[in-house]
N, C-alpha and C positions, 0 to 999 in steps of 0.2 A: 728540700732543694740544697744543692751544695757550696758552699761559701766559692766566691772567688777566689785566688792567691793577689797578693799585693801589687802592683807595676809601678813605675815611674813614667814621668807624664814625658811625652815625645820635645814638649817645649818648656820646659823652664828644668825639669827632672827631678821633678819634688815626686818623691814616693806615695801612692794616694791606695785606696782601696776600691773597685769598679764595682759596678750594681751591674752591668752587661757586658759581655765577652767582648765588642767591639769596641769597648771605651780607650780610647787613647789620652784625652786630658784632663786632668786635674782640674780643673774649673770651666766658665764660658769664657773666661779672661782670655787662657791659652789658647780657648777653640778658635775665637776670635780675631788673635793675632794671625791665624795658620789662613783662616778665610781672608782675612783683608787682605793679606800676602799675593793668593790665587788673585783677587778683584786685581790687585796692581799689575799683576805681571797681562794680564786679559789685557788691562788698557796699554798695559808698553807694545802689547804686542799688536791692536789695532791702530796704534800710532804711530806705528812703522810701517804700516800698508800704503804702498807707492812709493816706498822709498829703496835702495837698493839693499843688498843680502848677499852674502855667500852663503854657497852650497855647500851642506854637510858633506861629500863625499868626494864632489872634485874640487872643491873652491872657486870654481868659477862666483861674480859676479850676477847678480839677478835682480829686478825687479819686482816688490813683494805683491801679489793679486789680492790678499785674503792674510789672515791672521796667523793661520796655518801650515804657511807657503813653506816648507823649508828644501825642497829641493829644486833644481830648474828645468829636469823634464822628469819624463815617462821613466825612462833608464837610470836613472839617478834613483827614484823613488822605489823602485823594485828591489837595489838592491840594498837600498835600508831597512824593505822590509823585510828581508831575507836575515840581514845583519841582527833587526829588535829581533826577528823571530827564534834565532840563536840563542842569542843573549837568553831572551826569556828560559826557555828550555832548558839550559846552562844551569840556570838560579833554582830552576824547581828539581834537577836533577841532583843540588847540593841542598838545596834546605827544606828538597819535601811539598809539598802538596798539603793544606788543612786533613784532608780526608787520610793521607796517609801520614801524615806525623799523628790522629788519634786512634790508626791502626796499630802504628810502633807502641803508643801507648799501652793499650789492652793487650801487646806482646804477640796480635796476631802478624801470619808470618806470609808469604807469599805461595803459591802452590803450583807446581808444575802437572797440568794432568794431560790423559788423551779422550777428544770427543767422541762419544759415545756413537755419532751418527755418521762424519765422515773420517773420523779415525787422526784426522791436524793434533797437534799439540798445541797447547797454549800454558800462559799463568793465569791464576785467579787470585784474590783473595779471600773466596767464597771458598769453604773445606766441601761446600755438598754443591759445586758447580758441575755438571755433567756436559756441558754442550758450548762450542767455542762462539755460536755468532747466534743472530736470532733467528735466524731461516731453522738452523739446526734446531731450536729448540722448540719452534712452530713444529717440525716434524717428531720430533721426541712427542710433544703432547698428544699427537695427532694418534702415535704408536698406541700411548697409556691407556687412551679413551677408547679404543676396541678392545685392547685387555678386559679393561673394566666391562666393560658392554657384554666380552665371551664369557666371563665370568656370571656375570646377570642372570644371562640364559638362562633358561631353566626348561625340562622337557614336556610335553603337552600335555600326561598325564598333572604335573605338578600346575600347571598354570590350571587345569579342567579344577584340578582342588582348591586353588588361591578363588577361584573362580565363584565354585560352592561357599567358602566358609565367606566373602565378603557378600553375597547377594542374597544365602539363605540361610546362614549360619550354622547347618548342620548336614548334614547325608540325610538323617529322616525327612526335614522338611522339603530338600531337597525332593526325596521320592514321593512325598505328600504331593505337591506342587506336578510333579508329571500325571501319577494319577489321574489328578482335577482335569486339566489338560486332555486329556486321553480322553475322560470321561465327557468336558464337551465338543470336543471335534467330534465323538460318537454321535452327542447327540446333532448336533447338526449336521451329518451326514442321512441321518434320520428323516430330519424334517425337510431336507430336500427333497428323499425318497418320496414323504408323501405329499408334498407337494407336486412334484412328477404326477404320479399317481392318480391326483385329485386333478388333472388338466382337461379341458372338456373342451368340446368342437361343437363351433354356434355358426350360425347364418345370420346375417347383419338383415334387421329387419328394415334399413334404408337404401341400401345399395344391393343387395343379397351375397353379398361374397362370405366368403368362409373364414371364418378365424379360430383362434384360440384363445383359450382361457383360464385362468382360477377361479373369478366370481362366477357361481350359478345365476347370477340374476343379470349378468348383464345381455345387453341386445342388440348393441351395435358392436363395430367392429373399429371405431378411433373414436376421435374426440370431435372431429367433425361431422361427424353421422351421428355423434351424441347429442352435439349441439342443436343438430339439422330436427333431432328427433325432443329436445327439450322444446324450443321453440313451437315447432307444432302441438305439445303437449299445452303448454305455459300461454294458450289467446288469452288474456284476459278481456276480449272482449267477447269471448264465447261464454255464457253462461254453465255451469257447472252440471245444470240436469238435461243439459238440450243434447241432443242425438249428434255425435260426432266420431265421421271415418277417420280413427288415430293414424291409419297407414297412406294420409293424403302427405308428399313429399312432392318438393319440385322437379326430380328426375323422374319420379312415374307418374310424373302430370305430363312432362314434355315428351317422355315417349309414346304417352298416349295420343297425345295434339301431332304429333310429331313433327314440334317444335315451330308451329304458326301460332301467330298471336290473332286472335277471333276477333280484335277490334278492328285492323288495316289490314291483314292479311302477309304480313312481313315474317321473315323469320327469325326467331329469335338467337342472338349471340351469346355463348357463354365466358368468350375472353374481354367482353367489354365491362370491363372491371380493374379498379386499382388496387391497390391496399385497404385504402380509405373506404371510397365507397362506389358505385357500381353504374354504368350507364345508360345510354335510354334505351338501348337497345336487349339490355341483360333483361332475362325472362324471369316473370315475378307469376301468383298464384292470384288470381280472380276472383271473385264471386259474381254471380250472374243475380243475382238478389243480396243487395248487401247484408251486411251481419245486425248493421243497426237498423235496418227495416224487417228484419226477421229472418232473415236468408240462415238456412243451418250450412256448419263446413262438414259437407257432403260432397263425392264424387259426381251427382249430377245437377251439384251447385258450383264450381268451380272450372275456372276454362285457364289455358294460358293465354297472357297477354307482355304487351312490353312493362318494364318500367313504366316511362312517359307516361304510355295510353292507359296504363292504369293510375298513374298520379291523377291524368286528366277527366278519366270517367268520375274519380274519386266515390260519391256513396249514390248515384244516379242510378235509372233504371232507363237504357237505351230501349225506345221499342224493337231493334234489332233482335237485342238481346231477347226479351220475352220471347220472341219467337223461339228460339233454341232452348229454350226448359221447356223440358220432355211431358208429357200430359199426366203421368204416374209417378210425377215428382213431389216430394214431401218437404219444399222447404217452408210452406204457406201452414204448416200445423200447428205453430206455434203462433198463438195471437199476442201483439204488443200492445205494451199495457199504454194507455195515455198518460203522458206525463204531465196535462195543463191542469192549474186547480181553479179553480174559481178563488178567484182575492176579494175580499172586502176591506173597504178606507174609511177607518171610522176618528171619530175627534175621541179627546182624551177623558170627556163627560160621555164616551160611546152613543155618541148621536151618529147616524148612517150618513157617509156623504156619497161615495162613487162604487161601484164595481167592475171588477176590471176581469179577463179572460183567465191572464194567468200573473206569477209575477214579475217575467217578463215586459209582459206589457204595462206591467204598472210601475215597473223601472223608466220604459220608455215615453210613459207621462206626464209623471212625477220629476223623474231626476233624480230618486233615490234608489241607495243601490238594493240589488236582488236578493244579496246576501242577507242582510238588515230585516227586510221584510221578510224572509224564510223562517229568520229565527225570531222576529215577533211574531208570526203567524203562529209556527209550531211550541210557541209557549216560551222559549229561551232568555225573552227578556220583555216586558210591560206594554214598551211603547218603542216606536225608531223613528228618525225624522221629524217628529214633532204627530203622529198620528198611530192610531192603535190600528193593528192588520190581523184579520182573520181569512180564516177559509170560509168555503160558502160549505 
């Protein structure tokens, strides 16, 4: 850093040496004196306030408002400040400006040029100024930047290459990479083909309409006729070896009935149905000897009926009904097995106390439950209830 030169102090003018370019005095002593000076003159001058004044410019007489007052109107004060604004001008015209008394220093000089964009002359002190205001020189820039940009360009063969060497590094990989490409859009042109090919034409074995295909195995023709046709597959309350028409569906039940329900005689609706679930009049599948009394799901065991009427029949056997199963009907082939066993209630010394039918009934004497006694009976555990259970 460069030393300062020496000054003399603005108030007493003892010669001192400064540590900042703005220092003006030689101690706080001096600074001191300059400050309390301003404090005094501040209070002379709001201790004048209310009291009368002449006007710096016409001498009139005034009355002071504020500290500040020094002229007595509008017109008075316009043209003092015309006057300071002279003056100042004046001063900096003779001794310079900071910025340009350390231009005079470094011996730069002033420069007369013409603007590059509207052609004015002006001065600078800048030797590489080109443009007189800033509009100009917003447009100067504006010029450069499409220069630069025309210059960028580059032609499509040359970007197709910048292209190549950033994304594959070379022309071979490049044609490697097309190859591969090539080679599998071929093959999946391929596997469309045989799949085209392999398309096969089926008849929906629930509705019978026609569809198409790729699986060989399938047999419906949506997911509703899959469904239609899962459920009739899936009774679990059909036995797995009993005799059953896989092709019974509730559309070629009701166009066989064509669409009367054999309980009332009503016909059945197929829009009375929600989302949820369906109503009493929507048409459901029968059996004319139920399933849990031996009835097989056969076509000349099953009738349509409503919802309701069939909630309502539930597992009964109308003598109605018997009348309508045909005489060379085969649902009575199968004999059900009795499910009662004979229970015995023995004590825990296996002395015999009761015997009961099943044990059911020996739930409904006792008070113990069915479960308990099943798995005392069939061996599961000693005793239940405080008693030992066998079968007869």
């Amino acid at each position: 850093m460069s030393k300062l030169e020496n000054r003399n102090c603005v108030v007493c003018g003892k010669e001192f040496n400064p540590y900042m370019g703005i220092q003006k005095y030689c101690s706080k002593t001096c600074r001191n004196v300059v400050v309390n000076a301003k404090k005094r003159e501040k209070i002379k001058a709001l201790s004048s306030v209310g009291k009368p004044t002449k006007c710096k410019i016409c001498g009139c007489e005034f009355i002071k408002e504020y500290s500040r007052h020094v002229y007595c109107s509008d017109e008075c004060k316009a043209v003092g400040l015309k006057q300071n604004q002279q003056r100042g001008n004046d001063k900096a015209h003779e001794n310079h400006s900071g910025r340009e008394r350390s231009r005079i220093k470094r011996g730069s000089k002033e420069h007369t040029k013409e603007c590059v964009v509207c052609g004015n002359v002006f001065t600078t002190w800048n030797p590489n100024k080109m443009t007189c205001s800033e509009e100009c020189k917003r447009i100067n820039c504006k010029e450069k930047q499409r220069e630069r940009s025309k210059r960028r360009e580059l032609s499509p063969e040359e970007t197709h290459r910048k292209y190549i060497r950033h994304r594959y590094g070379s022309e071979e990989n490049y044609q490697k990479c097309l190859a591969e490409e090539a080679k599998k859009k071929q093959q999946q042109t391929q596997r469309k083909a045989e799949k085209e090919a392999s398309r096969i034409h089926g008849i929906c074995i629930v509705c019978g309409n026609e569809f198409e295909t790729f699986n060989p195995t399938q047999k419906t023709c949506c997911k509703e006729c899959g469904r239609k046709l899962a459920y009739a597959k899936k009774q679990h309350r059909i036995p797995k070896n009993q005799i059953v028409d896989k092709d019974i569906t509730l559309e070629a039940l009701y166009r066989r009935d064509s669409g009367v329900c054999y309980l009332c005689g009503g016909m059945c609706d197929w829009f009375d149905r929600t989302v949820i679930c369906v109503g009493d009049k929507y048409p459901s599948i029968d059996h004319i000897v139920p399933v849990s009394r031996g009835g097989l799901h056969a076509w000349n065991n099953v009738r349509l009926a409503h919802f309701k009427c069939n909630v309502d029949k539930s597992d009964k056997i109308i003598p109605e009904a018997k009348k309508m199963i045909p005489a060379n009907a085969y649902e009575f082939k199968r004999e059900v097995k009795q499910q009662k066993k004979k229970t015995l209630q023995l004590t825990k010394d296996n002395q015999f106390l009761t015997e009961y039918e099943s044990t059911a009934e020996a739930e409904r004497q006792t008070g113990i439950k069915q479960r308990g006694i099943q798995k005392c009976a069939s061996g599961g555990c000693k005793s239940y209830g405080g008693f030992v259970w066998r079968y007869a």
